[in-house]
PAKOLKOL-272459 format. One record per residue (C-alpha): x, y, z; chain. Coordinates in steps of 0.2 Angstrom, whole numbers, plus 5000, padded with zeros to 4 digits. Each point is the difference from the previous one (the first is absolute). Layout:
// PAKOLKOL-272459
      u      v      w   chaine
      X      Y      Z        A
...
//
This chain:
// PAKOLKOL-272459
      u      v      w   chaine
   4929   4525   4750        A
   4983   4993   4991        A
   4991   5001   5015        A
   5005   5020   5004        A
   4995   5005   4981        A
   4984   4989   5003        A
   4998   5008   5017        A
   5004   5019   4993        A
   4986   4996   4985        A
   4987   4994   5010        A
   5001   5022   5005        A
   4986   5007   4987        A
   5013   5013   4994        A
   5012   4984   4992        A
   4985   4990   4996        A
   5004   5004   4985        A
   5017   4994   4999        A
   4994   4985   5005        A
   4988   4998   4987        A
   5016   5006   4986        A
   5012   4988   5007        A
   4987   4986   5000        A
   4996   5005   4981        A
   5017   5001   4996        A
   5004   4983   5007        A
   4986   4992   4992        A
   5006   5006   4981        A
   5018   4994   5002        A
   4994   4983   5007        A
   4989   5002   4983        A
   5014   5004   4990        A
   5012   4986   5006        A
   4984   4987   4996        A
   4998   5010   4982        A
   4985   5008   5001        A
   5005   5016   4995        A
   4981   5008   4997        A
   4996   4996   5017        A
   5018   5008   5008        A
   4996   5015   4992        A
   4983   5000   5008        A
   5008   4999   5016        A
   5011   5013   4997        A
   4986   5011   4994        A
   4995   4997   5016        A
   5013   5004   5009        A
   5006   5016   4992        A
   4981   5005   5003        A
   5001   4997   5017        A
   5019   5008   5003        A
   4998   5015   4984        A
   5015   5009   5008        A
   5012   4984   4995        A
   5010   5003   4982        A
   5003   4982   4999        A
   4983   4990   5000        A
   4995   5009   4984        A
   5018   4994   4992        A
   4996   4980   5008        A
   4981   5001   4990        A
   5008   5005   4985        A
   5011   4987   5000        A
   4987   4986   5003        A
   4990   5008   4986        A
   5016   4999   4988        A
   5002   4984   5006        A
   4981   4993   4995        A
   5004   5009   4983        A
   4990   5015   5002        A
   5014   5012   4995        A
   4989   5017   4998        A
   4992   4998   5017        A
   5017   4999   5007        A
   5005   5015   4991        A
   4986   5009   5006        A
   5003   4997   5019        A
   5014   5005   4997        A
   4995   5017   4992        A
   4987   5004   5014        A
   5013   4996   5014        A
   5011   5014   4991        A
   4991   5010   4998        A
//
């Protein structure tokens, strides 16, 4: 299954999902090790890379409520709603 999505990304129209999935695989490794600054700079990453997804913007705010910045949390959240 890994090797048809790798296969199907390598096309320059899912490069981009490539590069979110990558992202988004990084910041939960991140996460799991507690280093939430860095997950949500993966999931920045991601969502920028897959802006159509309604979940990445939910996964950086929760790394950056996690690391305790609370406010910035609350404003990804208010740009992805809005």
């Amino acid at each position: 299954m890994l090797i048809l999505l790798a296969v199907a990304c390598s096309d320059p129209e899912f490069g981009p999902t490539l590069e979110a999935l990558t992202a988004y695989d990084q910041g939960r490794v991140a996460l799991g090790e507690g280093h939430a600054v860095v997950a949500a700079e993966h999931f920045r990453r991601a969502a920028a890379s897959d802006p159509a997804s309604a979940t990445l913007p939910g996964w950086v705010a929760h790394a950056l409520a996690l690391s305790g910045d609370e406010a910035g949390a609350g404003n990804v959240l208010d740009t992805a709603l809005t």
